[in-house]
DSSP file (Angstrom, degrees, kcal/mol; ACC not computed):
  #  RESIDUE AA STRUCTURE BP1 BP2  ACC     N-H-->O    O-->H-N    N-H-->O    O-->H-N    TCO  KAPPA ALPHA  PHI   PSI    X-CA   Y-CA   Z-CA
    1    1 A X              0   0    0      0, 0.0     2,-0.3     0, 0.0     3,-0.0   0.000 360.0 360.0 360.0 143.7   62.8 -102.6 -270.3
    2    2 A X     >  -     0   0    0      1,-0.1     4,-2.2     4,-0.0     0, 0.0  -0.638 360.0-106.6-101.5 141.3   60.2 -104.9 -272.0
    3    3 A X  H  > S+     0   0    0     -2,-0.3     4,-1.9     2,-0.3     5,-0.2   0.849 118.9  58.1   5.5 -77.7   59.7 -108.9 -270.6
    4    4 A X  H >> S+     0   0    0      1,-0.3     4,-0.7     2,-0.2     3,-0.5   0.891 105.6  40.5 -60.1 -44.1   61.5 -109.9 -273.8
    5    5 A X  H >> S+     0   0    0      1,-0.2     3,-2.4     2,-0.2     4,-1.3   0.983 115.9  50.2 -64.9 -56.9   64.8 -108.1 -273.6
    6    6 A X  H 3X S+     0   0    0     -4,-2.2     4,-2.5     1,-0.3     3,-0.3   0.791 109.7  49.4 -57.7 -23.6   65.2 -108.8 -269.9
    7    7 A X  H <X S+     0   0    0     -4,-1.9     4,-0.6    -3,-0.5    -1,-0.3   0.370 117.4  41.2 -88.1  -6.7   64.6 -112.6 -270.3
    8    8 A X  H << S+     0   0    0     -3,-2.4    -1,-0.2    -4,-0.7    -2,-0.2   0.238 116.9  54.0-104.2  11.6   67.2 -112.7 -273.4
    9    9 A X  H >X>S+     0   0    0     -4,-1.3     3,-3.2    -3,-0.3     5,-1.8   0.848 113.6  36.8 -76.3 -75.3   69.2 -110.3 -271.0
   10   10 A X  H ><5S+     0   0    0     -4,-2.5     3,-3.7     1,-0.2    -3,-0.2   0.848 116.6  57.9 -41.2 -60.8   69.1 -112.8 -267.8
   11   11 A X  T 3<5S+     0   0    0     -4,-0.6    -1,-0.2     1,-0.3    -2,-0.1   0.668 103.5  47.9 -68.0 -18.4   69.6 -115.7 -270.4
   12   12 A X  T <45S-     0   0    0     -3,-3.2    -1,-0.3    -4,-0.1    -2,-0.2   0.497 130.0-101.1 -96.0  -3.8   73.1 -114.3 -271.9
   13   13 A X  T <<5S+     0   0    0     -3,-3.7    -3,-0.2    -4,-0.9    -2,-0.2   0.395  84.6 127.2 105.7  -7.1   74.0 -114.0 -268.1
   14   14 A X      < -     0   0    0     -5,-1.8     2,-0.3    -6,-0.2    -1,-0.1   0.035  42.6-159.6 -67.0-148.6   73.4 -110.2 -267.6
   15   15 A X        -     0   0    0      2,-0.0     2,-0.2    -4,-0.0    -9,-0.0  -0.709  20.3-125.6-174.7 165.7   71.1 -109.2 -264.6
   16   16 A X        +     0   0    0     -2,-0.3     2,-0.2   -10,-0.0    -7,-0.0  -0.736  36.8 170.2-128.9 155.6   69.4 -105.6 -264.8
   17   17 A X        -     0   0    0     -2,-0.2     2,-0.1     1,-0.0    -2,-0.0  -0.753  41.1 -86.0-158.4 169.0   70.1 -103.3 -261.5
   18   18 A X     >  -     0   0    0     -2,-0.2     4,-1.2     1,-0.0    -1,-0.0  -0.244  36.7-115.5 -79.3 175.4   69.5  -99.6 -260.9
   19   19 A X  H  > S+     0   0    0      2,-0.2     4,-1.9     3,-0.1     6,-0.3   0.535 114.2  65.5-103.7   3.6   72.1  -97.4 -262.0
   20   20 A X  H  >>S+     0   0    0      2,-0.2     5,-2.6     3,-0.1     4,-0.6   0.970 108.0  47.5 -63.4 -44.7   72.6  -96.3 -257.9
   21   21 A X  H  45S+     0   0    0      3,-0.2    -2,-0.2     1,-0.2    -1,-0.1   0.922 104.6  55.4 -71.1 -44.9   73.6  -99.8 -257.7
   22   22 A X  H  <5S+     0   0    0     -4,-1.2    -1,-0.2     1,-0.2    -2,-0.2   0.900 121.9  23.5   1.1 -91.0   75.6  -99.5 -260.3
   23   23 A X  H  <5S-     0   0    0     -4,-1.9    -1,-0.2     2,-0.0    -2,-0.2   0.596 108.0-125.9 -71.7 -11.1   77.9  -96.4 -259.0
   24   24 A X  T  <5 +     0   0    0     -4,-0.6     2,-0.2    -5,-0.2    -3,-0.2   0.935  44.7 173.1 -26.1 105.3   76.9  -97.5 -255.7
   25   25 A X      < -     0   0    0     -5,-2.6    -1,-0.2    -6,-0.3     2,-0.0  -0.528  24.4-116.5-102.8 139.0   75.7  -94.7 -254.6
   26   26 A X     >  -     0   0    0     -2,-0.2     4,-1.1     1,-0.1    -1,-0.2  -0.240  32.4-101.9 -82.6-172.7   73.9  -94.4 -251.1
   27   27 A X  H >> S+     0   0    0      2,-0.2     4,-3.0     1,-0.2     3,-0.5   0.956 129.0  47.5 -78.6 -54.4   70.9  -93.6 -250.3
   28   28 A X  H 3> S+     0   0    0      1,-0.2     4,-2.7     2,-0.2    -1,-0.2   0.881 115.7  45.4 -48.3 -43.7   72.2  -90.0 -249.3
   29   29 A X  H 3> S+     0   0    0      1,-0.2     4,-1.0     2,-0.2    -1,-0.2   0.806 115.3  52.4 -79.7 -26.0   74.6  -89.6 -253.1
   30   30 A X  H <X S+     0   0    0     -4,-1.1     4,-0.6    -3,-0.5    -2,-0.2   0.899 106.3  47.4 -89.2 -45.5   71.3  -91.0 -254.9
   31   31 A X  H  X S+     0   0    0     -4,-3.0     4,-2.4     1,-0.2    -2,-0.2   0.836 112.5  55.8 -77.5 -28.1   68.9  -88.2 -253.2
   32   32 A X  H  X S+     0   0    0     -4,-2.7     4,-2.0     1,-0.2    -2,-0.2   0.890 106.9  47.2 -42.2 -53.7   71.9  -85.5 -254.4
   33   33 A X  H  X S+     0   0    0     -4,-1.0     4,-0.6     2,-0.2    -2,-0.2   0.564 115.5  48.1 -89.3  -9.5   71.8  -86.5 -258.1
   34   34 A X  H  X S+     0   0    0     -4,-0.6     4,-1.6     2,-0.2     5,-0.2   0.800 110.1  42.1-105.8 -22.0   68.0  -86.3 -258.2
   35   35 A X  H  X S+     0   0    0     -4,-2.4     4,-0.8    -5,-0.2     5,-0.3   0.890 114.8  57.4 -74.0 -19.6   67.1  -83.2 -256.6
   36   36 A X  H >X S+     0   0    0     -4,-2.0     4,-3.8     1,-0.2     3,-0.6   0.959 114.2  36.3 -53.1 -52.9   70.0  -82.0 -258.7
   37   37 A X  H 3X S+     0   0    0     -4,-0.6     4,-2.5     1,-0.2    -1,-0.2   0.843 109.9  63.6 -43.8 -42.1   68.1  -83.4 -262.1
   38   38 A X  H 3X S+     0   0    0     -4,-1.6     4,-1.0     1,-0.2    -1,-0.2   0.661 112.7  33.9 -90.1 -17.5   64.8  -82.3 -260.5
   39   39 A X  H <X S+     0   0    0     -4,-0.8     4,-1.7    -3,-0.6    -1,-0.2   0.779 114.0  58.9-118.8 -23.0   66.2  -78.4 -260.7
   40   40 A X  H  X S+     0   0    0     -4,-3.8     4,-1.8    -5,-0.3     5,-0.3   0.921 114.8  40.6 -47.7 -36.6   68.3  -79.0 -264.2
   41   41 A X  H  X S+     0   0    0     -4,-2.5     4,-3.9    -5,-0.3     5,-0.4   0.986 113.4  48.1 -74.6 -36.7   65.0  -79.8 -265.4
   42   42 A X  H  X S+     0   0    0     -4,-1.0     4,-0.9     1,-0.2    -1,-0.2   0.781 114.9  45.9 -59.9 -22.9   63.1  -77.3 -263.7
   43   43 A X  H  X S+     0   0    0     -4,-1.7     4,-2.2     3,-0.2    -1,-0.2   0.949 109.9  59.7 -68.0 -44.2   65.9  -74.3 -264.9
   44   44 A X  H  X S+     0   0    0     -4,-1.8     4,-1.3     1,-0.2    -2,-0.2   0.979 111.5  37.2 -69.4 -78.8   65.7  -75.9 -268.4
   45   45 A X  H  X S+     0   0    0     -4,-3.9     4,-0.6    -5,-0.3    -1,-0.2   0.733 118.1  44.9 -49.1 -24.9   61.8  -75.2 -268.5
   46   46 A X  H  X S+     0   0    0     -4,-0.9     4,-1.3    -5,-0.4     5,-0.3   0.760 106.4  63.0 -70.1 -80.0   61.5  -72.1 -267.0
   47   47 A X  H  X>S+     0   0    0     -4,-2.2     5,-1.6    -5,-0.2     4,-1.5   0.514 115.6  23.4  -2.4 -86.6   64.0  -71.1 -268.7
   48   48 A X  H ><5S+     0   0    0     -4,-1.3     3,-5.2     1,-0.2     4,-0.5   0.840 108.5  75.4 -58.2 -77.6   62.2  -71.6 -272.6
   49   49 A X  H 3<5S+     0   0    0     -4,-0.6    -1,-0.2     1,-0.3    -2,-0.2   0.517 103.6  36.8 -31.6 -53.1   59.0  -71.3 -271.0
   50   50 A X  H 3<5S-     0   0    0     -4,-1.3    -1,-0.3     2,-0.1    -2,-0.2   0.681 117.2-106.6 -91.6   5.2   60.1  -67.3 -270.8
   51   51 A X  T <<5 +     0   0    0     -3,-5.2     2,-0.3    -4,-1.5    -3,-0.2   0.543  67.2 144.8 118.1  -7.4   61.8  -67.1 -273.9
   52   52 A X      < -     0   0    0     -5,-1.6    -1,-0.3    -4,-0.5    -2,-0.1  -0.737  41.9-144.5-117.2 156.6   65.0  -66.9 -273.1
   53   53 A X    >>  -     0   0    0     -2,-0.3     4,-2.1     1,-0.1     3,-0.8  -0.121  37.1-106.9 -70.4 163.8   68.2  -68.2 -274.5
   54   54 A X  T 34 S+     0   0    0      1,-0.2    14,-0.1     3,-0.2    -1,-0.1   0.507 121.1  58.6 -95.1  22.1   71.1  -69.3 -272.1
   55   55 A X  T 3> S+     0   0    0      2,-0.2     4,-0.5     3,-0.1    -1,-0.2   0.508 110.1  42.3-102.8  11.1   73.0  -66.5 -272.8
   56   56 A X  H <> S+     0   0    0     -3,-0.8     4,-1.8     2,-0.2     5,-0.3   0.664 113.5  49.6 -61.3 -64.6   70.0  -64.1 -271.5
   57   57 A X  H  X S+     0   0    0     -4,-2.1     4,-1.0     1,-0.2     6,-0.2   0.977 116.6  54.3 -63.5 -32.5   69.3  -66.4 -268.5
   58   58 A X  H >>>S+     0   0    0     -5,-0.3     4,-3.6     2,-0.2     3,-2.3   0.995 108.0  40.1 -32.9 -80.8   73.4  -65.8 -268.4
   59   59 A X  H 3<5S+     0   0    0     -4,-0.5    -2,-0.2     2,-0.2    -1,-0.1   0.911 115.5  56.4 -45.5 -58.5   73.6  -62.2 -268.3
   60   60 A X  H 3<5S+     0   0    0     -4,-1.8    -1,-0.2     1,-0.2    -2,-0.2   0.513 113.4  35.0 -24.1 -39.5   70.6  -62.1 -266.0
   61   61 A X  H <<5S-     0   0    0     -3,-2.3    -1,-0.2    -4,-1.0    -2,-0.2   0.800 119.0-104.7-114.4 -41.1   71.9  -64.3 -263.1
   62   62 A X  T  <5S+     0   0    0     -4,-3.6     2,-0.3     1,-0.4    -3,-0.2   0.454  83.8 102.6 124.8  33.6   76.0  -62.9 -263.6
   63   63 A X      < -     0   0    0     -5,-1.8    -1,-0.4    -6,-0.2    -2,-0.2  -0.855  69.6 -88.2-140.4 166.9   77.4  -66.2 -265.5
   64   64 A X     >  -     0   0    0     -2,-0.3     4,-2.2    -6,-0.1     3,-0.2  -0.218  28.6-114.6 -83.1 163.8   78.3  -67.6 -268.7
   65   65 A X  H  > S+     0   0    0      1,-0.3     4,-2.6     2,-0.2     5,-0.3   0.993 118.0  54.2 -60.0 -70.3   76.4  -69.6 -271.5
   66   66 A X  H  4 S+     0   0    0      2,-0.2    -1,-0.3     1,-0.2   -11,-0.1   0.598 104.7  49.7 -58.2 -19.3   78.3  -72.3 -270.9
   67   67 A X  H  > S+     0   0    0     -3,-0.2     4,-3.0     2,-0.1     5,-0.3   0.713 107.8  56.2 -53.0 -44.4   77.5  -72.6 -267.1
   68   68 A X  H  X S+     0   0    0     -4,-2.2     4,-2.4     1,-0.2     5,-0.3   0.906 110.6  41.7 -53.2 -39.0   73.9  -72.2 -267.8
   69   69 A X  H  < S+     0   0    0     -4,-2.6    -1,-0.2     1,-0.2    -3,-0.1   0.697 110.1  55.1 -98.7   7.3   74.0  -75.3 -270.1
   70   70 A X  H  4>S+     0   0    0     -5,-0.3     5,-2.5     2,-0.2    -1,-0.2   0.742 114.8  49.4 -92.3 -23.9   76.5  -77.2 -267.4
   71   71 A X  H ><5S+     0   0    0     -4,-3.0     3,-3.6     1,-0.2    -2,-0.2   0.954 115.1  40.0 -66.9 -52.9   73.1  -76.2 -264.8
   72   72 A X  T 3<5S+     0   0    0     -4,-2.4    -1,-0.2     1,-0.3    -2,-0.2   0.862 110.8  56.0 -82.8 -12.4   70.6  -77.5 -267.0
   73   73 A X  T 3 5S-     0   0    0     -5,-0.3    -1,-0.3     1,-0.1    -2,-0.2   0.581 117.1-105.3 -83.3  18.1   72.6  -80.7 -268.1
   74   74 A X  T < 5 -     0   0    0     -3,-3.6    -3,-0.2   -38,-0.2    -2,-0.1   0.610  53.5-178.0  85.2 -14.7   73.0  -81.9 -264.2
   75   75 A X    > < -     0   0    0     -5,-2.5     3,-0.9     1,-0.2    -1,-0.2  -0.025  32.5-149.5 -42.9 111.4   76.9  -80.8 -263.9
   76   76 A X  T 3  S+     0   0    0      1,-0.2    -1,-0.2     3,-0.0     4,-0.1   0.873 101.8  68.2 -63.7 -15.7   78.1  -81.7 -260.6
   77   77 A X  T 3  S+     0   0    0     -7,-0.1     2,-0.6     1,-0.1    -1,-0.2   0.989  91.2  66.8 -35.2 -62.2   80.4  -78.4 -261.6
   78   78 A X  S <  S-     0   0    0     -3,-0.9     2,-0.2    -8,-0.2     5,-0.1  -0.287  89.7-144.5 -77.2 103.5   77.1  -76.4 -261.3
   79   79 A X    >>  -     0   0    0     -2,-0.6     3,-0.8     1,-0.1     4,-0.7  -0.654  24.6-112.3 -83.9 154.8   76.0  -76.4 -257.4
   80   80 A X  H 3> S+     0   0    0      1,-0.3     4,-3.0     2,-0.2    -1,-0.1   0.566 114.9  65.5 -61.4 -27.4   72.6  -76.5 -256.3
   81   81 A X  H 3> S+     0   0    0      1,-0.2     4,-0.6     2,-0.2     5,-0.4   0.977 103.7  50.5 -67.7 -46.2   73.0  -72.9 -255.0
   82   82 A X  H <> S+     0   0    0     -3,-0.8     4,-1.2     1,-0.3    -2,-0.2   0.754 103.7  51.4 -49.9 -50.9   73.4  -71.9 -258.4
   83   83 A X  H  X S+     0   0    0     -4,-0.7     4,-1.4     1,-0.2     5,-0.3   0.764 109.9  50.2 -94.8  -1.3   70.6  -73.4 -260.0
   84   84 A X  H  X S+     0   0    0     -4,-3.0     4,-1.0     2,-0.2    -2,-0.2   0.624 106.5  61.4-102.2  26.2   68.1  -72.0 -257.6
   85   85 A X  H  X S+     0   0    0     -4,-0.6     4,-1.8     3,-0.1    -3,-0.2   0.617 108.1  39.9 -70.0 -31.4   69.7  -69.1 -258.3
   86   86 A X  H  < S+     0   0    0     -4,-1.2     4,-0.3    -5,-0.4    -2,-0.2   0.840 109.1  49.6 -80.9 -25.0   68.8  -69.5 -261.4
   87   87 A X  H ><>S+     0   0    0     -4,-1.4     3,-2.1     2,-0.2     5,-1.6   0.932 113.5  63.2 -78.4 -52.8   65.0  -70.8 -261.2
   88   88 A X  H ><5S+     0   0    0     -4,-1.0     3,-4.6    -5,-0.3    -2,-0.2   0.894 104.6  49.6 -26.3 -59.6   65.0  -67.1 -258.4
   89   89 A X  T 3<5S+     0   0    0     -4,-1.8    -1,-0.3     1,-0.3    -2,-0.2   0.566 104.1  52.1 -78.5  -6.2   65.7  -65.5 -261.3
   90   90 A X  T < 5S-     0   0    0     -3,-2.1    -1,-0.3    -4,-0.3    -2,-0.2   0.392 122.3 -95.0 -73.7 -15.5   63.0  -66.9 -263.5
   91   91 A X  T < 5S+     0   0    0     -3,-4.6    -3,-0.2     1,-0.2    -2,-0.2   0.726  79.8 154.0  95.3   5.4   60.5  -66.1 -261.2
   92   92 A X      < -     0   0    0     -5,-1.6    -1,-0.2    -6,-0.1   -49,-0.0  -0.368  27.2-163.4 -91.7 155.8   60.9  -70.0 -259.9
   93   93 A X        -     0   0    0     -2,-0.1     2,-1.1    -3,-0.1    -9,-0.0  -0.689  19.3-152.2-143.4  55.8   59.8  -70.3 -256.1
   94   94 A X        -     0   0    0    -10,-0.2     2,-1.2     1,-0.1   -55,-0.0  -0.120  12.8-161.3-108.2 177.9   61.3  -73.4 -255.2
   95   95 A X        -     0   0    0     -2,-1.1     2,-0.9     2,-0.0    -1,-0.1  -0.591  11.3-132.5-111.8 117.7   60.1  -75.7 -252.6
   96   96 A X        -     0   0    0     -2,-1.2     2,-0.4     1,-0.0    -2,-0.0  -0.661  13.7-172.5 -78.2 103.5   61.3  -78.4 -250.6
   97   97 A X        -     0   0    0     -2,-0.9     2,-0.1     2,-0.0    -2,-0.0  -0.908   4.8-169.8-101.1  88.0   59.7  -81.6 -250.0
   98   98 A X              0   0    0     -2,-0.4     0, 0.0     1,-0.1     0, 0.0  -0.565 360.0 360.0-100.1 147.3   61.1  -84.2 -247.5
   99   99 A X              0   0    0     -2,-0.1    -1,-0.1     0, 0.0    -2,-0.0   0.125 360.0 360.0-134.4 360.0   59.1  -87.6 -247.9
């Protein structure tokens, strides 16, 4: 957010927050919902990257169109096993990084 809009934000009485704080979400529920993002994005891009629609990357992994697009939107439906089931099957290798 740019200087001006937060200074006519703060001046109408809002105040600007994360959105963790927000839900308030712990530290634990906040590091869930991003490695979840961080492999929706990553399915999404293999994904086109080989060409394929998500009712190929369906058939491929044993699931529907519409689970494939609940993986790549982030769906807390969609479990984590599931999309690196999916990246496996893309030829994805992923890797875990504790910081």
């Amino acid at each position: 957010m740019d200087s001006k809009k937060r200074h006519k934000l703060e001046r109408m009485g809002g105040r600007i927050s994360t959105v963790a704080d927000f839900l308030g979400l712990t530290e634990a529920e906040e590091a869930v919902v991003e490695l979840r993002l961080q492999l929706a994005a990553a399915v999404r891009i293999k994904r086109v990257g080989a060409r394929l629609t998500q009712a190929e990357l369906a058939r491929a992994i044993g699931s529907s169109q519409s689970r494939v697009a609940k993986m790549e939107n982030g769906d807390p439906q969609a479990s984590i096993e599931s999309l690196v089931r999916a990246l496996a099957a893309l030829g994805g290798k992923p890797r875990l990084k504790v910081a």
